[in-house]
C-alpha positions as CSV (number, residue, x, y, z in Angstrom):
1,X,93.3,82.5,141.0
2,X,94.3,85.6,138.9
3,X,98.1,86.3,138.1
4,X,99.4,89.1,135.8
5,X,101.1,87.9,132.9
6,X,103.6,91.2,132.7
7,X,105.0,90.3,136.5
8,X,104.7,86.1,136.1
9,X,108.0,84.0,135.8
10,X,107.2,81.1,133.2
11,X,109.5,78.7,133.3
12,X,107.7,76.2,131.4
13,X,108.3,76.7,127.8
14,X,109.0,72.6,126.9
15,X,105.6,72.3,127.6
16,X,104.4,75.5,125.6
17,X,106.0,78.4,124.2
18,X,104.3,82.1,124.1
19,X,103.0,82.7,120.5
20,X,106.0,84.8,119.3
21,X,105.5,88.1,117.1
22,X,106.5,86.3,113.9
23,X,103.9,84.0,114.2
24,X,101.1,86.5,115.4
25,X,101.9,89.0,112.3
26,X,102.1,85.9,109.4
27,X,98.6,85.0,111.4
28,X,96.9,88.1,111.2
29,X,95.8,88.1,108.1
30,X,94.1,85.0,107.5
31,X,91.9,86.1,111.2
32,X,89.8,89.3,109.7
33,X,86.2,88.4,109.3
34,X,83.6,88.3,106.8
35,X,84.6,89.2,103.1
36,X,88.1,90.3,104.2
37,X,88.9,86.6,105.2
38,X,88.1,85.5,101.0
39,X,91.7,87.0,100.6
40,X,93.6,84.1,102.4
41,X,91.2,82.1,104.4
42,X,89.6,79.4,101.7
43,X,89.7,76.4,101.4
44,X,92.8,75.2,100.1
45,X,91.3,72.0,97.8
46,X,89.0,74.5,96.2
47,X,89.7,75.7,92.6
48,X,87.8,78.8,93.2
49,X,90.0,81.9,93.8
50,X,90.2,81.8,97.6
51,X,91.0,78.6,97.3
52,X,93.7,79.3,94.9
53,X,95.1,82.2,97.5
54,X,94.7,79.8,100.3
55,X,96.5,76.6,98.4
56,X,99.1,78.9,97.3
57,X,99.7,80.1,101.0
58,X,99.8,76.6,102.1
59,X,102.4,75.6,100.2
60,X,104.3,78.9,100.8
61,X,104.6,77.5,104.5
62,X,105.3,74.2,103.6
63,X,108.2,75.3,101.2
64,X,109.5,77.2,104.5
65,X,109.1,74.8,106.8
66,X,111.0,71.9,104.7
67,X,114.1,74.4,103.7
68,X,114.0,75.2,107.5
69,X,114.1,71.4,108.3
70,X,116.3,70.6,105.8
71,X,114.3,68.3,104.2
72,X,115.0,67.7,99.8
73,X,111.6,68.6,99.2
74,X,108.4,70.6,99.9
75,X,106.7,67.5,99.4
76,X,108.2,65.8,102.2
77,X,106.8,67.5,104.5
78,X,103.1,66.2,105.5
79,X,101.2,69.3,107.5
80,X,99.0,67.5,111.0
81,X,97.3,69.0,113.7
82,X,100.4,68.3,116.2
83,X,102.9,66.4,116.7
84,X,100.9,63.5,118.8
85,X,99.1,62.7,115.4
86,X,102.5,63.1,113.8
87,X,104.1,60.3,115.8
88,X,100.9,58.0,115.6
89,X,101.5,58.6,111.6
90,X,104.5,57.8,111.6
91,X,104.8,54.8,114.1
92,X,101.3,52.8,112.6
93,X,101.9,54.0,109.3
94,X,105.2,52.9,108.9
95,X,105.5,50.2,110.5
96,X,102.3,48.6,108.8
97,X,103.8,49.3,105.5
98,X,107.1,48.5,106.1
99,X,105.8,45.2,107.2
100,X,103.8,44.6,104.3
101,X,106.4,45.4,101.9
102,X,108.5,42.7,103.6
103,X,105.6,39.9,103.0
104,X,105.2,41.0,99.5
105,X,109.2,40.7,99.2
106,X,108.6,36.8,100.3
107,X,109.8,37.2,104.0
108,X,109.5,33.4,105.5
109,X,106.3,32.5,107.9
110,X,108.5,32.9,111.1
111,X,108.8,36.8,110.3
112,X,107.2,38.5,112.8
113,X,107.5,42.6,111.8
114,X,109.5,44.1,114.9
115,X,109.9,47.7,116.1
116,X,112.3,49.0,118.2
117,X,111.4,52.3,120.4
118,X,113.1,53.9,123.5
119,X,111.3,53.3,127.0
120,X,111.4,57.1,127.8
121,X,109.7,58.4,124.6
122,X,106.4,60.5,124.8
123,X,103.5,58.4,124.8
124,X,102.8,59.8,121.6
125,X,105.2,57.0,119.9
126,X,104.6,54.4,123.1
127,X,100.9,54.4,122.6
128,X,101.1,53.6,118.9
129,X,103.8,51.1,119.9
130,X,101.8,48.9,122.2
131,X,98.7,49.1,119.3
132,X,101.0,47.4,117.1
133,X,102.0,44.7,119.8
134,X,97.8,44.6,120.2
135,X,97.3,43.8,116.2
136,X,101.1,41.0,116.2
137,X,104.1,43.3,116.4
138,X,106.8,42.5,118.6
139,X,108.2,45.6,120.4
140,X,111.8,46.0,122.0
141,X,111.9,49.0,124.6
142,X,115.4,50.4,124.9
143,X,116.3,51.3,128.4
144,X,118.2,54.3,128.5
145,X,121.3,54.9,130.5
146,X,121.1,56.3,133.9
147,X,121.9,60.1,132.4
148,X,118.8,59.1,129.6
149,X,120.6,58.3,126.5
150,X,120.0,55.4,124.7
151,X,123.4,54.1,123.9
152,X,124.0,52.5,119.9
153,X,125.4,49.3,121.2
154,X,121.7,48.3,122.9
155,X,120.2,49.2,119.9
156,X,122.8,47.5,117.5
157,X,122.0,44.1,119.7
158,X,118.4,44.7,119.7
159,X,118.0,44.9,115.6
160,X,117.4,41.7,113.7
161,X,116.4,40.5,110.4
162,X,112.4,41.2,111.1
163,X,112.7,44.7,112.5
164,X,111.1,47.1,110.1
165,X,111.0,50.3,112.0
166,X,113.2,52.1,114.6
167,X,111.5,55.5,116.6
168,X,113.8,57.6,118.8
169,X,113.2,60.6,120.2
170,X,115.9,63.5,119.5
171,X,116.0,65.2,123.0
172,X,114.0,64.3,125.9
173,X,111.3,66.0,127.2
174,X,112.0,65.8,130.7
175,X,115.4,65.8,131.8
176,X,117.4,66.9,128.1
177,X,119.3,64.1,127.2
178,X,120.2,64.7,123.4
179,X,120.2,61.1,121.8
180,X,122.6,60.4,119.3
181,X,119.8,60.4,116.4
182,X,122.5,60.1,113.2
183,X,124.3,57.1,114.3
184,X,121.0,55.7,115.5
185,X,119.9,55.7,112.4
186,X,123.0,54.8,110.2
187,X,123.0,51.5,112.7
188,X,119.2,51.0,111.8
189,X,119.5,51.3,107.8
190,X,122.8,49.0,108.0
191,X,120.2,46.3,109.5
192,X,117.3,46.9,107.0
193,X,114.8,49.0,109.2
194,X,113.5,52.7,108.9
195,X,114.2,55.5,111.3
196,X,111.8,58.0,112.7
197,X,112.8,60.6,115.7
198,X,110.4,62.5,117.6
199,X,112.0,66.1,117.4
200,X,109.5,67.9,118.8
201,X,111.7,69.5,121.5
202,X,115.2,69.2,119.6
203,X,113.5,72.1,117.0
204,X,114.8,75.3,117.7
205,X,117.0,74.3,120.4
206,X,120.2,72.3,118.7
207,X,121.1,72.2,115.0
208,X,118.7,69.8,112.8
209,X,118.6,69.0,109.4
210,X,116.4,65.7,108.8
211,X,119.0,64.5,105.6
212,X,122.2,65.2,107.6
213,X,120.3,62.8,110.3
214,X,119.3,60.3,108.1
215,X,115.9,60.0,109.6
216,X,112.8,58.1,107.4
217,X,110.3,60.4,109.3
218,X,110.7,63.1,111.7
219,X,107.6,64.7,114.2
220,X,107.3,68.2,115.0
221,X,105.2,70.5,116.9
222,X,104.2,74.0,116.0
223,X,104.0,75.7,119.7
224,X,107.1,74.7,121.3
225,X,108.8,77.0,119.3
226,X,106.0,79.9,119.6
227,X,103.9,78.5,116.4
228,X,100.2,78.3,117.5
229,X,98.7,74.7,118.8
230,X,97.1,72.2,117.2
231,X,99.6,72.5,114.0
232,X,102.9,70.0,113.6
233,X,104.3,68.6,110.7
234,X,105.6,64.6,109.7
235,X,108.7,65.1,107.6
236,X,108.7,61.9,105.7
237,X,111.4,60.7,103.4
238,X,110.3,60.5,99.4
239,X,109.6,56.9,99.0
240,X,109.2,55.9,102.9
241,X,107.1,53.1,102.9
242,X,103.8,55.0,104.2
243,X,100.3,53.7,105.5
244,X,98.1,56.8,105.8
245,X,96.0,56.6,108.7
246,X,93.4,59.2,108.3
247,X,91.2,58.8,105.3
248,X,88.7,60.5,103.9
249,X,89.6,63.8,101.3
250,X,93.1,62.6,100.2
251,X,94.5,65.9,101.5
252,X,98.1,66.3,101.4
253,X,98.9,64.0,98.7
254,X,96.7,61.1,100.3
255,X,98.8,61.2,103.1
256,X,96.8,62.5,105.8
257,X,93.2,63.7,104.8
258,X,91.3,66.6,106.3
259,X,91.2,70.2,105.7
260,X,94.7,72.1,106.0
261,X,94.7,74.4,108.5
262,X,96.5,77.6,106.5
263,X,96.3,79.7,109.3
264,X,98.0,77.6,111.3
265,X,100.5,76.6,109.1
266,X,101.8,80.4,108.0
267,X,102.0,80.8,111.9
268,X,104.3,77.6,111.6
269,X,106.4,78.3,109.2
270,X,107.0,81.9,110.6
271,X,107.7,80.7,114.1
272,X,109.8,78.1,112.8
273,X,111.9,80.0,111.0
274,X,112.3,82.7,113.3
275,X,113.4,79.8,115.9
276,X,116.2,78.2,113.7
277,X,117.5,81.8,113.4
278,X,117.7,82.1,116.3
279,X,119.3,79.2,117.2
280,X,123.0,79.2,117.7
281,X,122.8,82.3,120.0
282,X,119.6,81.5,121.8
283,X,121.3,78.1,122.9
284,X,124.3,79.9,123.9
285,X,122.4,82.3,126.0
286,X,119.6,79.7,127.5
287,X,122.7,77.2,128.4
288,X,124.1,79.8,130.2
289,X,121.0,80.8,132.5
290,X,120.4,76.8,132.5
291,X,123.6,76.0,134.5
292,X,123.0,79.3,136.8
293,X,119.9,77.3,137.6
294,X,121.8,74.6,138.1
295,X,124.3,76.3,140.5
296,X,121.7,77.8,142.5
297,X,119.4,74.7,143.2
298,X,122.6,72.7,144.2
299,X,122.9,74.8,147.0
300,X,119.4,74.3,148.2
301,X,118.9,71.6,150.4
302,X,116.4,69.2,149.8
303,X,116.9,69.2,145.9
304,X,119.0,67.0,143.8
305,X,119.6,67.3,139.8
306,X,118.3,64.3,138.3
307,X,121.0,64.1,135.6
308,X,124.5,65.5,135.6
309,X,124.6,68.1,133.5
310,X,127.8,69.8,133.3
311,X,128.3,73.4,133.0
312,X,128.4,74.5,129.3
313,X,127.5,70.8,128.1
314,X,126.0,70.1,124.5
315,X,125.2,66.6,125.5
316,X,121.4,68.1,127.0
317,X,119.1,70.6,125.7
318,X,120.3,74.1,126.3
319,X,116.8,75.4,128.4
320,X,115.8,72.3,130.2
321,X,116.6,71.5,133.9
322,X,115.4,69.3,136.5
323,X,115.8,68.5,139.5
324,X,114.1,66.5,142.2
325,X,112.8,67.3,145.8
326,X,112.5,65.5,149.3
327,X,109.5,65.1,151.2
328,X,107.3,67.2,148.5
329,X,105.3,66.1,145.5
330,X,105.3,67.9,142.2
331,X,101.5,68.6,142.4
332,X,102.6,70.7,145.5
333,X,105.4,72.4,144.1
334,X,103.7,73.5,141.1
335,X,100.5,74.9,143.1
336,X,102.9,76.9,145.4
337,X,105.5,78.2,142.5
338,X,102.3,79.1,140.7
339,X,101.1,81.3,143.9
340,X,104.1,82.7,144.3
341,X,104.1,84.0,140.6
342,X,106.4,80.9,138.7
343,X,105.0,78.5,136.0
344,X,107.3,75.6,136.4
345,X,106.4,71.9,135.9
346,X,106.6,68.1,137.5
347,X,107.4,66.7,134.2
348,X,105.4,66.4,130.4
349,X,102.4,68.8,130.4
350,X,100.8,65.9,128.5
351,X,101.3,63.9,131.8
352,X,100.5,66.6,134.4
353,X,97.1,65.4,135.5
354,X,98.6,61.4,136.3
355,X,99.0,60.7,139.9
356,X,101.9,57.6,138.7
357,X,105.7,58.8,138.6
358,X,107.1,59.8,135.4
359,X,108.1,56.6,133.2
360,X,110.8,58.5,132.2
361,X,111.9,58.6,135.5
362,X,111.4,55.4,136.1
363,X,113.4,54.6,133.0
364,X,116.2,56.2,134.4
365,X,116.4,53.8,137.8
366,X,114.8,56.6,139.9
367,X,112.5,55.0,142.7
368,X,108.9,55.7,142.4
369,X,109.1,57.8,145.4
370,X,111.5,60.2,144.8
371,X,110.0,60.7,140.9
372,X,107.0,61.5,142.8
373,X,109.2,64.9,143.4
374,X,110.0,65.8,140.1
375,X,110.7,69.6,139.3
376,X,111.1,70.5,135.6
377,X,112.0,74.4,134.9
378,X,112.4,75.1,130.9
379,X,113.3,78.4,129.3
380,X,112.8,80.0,125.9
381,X,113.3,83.4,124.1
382,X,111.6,85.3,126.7
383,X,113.3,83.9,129.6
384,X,115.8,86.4,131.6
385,X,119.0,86.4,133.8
386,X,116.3,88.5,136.3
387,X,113.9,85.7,136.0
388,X,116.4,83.3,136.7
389,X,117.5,85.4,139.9
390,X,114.3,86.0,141.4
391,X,113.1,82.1,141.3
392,X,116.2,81.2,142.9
393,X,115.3,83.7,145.3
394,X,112.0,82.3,146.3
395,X,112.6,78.5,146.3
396,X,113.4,78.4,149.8
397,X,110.8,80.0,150.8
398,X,108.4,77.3,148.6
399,X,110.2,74.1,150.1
400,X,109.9,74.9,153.5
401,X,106.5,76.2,153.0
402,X,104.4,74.6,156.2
């Protein structure tokens, strides 16, 4: 079915953002066609002079990208095609190496190389996770507390002497918890192991600089904050134990081979940096239309927030809210806010197709029934106090829908 884009609501920027201007205009020049493109659109391993113009664009965006993450060095920062083949970097790479290094160190013939992950990451870093426990890895799966944070103390008594590798998301994807990433990882170095955080929806949303964290490794995606898709970066630490996991060219320092995608990349840095910016006061104005959601769906019957989030709290991402409904699936609600002219969500776009509650959800101690009625509504730059108004307006009119 048709919709106009100038008269739809989308609320359902975690999964994608619009591609903001910033990004568009840094694009634009590297999409002209034929002889025009030479100027920027080479190949950037090619010592011919497009290639030069395209190498030296690439690393213009990567320079950009690592001062915006805060990371010590361009060279840190390791350019992929998203953030799903960031985390499986960063979990199999790691880990593998990390594990080796301990053999080669002498580690005794009862070590058995141990990571630790959260039980409502993306399946990004569980998918990787359950490989390694395929190929001899033991893996401990936090369980989060009822509001989805995973509390230091279960990690602190998970670590032990064979752990080589701790991954924890920044923010959840779902509900907003905001994990305490920097004391995560001070706990995790204190017990020998490395530290990567999936901060794929933390960027752009709450301060982040990958030193003041302390993170190893870091994954980020390029169109949650308006970049274009299929671009995300791995920040990874100088000296990070590293197994690369796609080989072939040597691209980006042997780290990841392939051919960079300069295009994207530009659009990357631009819409990165436009987004950290914007930061402070775009959390400030999103947490405000995020607890007048809030406000207004607690009066509706029939839907409960999943989490307590109170008004003006830092504790969950600023443009995130979700709530759960009786008696209706998410499939539903999405097909009739969609007819009614709303892009909302039942949980991670990734997940959208699945018939099987959110494991997040799950996590969290909700029944499988109830998570079968999961409602996520995210905002972003584009998101108004009129857009706000006129949802409220039309949920009751969707629930009681017969």
């Amino acid at each position: 079915m048709a919709f106009d884009p100038e008269t739809y609501v989308y609320l359902d920027w975690a999964a994608t953002a619009p591609l903001c201007e910033e990004a568009a205009a840094a694009m634009e020049p590297y999409l002209r066609s034929g002889r025009a493109n030479l100027a920027l659109g080479g190949n950037a391993n090619s010592l011919h002079g497009p290639g030069r113009a395209a190498f030296a664009a690439l690393e213009d965006a990567r320079r950009s990208l690592a001062h915006d993450l805060g990371a010590s060095r361009p060279d840190e920062i390791v350019l992929t095609s998203g953030a799903t083949e960031a985390d499986d970097m960063a979990v199999l790479g790691i880990a593998q190496a990390a594990a080796a290094e301990r053999r080669r160190a002498g580690a005794g013939s009862t070590f058995q190389p141990h990571v630790i992950t959260s039980a409502v990451e993306h399946d990004a870093v569980l998918a990787p996770a359950k490989r390694l426990e395929a190929w001899g890895f033991r893996v401990t799966r936090l369980r989060p507390n009822r509001q989805g944070f995973v509390e230091v103390r279960a990690l602190e008594e998970a670590l032990d002497g064979d752990t080589v590798l701790v991954s924890v998301q920044a923010a959840n994807s779902e509900v907003g918890s905001i994990q305490p990433v920097a004391e995560l990882a001070r706990v995790t170095h204190a017990a020998g192991a490395l530290f990567h955080t999936d901060a794929v929806q933390a960027l752009g949303k709450v301060p982040l600089n990958v030193v003041e964290l302390g993170v190893d490794a870091a994954s980020f995606s390029a169109h949650k904050v308006g970049g274009p898709k299929g671009v995300g970066a791995l920040y990874l630490k100088a000296r990070t134990p590293f197994e690369p996991q796609a080989l072939g060219g040597g691209q980006e320092s042997g780290r990841r081979s392939g051919t960079q995608n300069v295009c994207g990349a530009a659009g990357f840095a631009a819409a990165c940096h436009a987004a950290c910016v914007a930061q402070e006061a775009e959390a400030a104005r999103q947490r405000a239309l995020r607890d007048r959601l809030y406000a207004g769906l607690s009066a509706v019957r029939g839907l409960e927030a999943t989490v307590e989030v109170e008004p003006g709290s830092e504790d969950f991402l600023p443009n995130i809210v979700h709530v759960l409904a009786d008696g209706l699936e998410s499939e539903t609600l999405v097909l009739r806010f969609d007819m009614k002219g709303f892009g909302v969500a039942g949980g991670s776009a990734c997940a959208s197709h699945s018939l099987e509650p959110s494991h997040v959800l799950r996590a969290l101690g909700v029944d499988a029934d109830r998570a079968q009625g999961a409602l996520r509504l995210s905002m972003g730059r584009g998101t108004t106090e009129a857009d706000i108004d006129v949802f409220l307006a039309a949920v009751p009119s969707v629930l009681s829908w017969g």
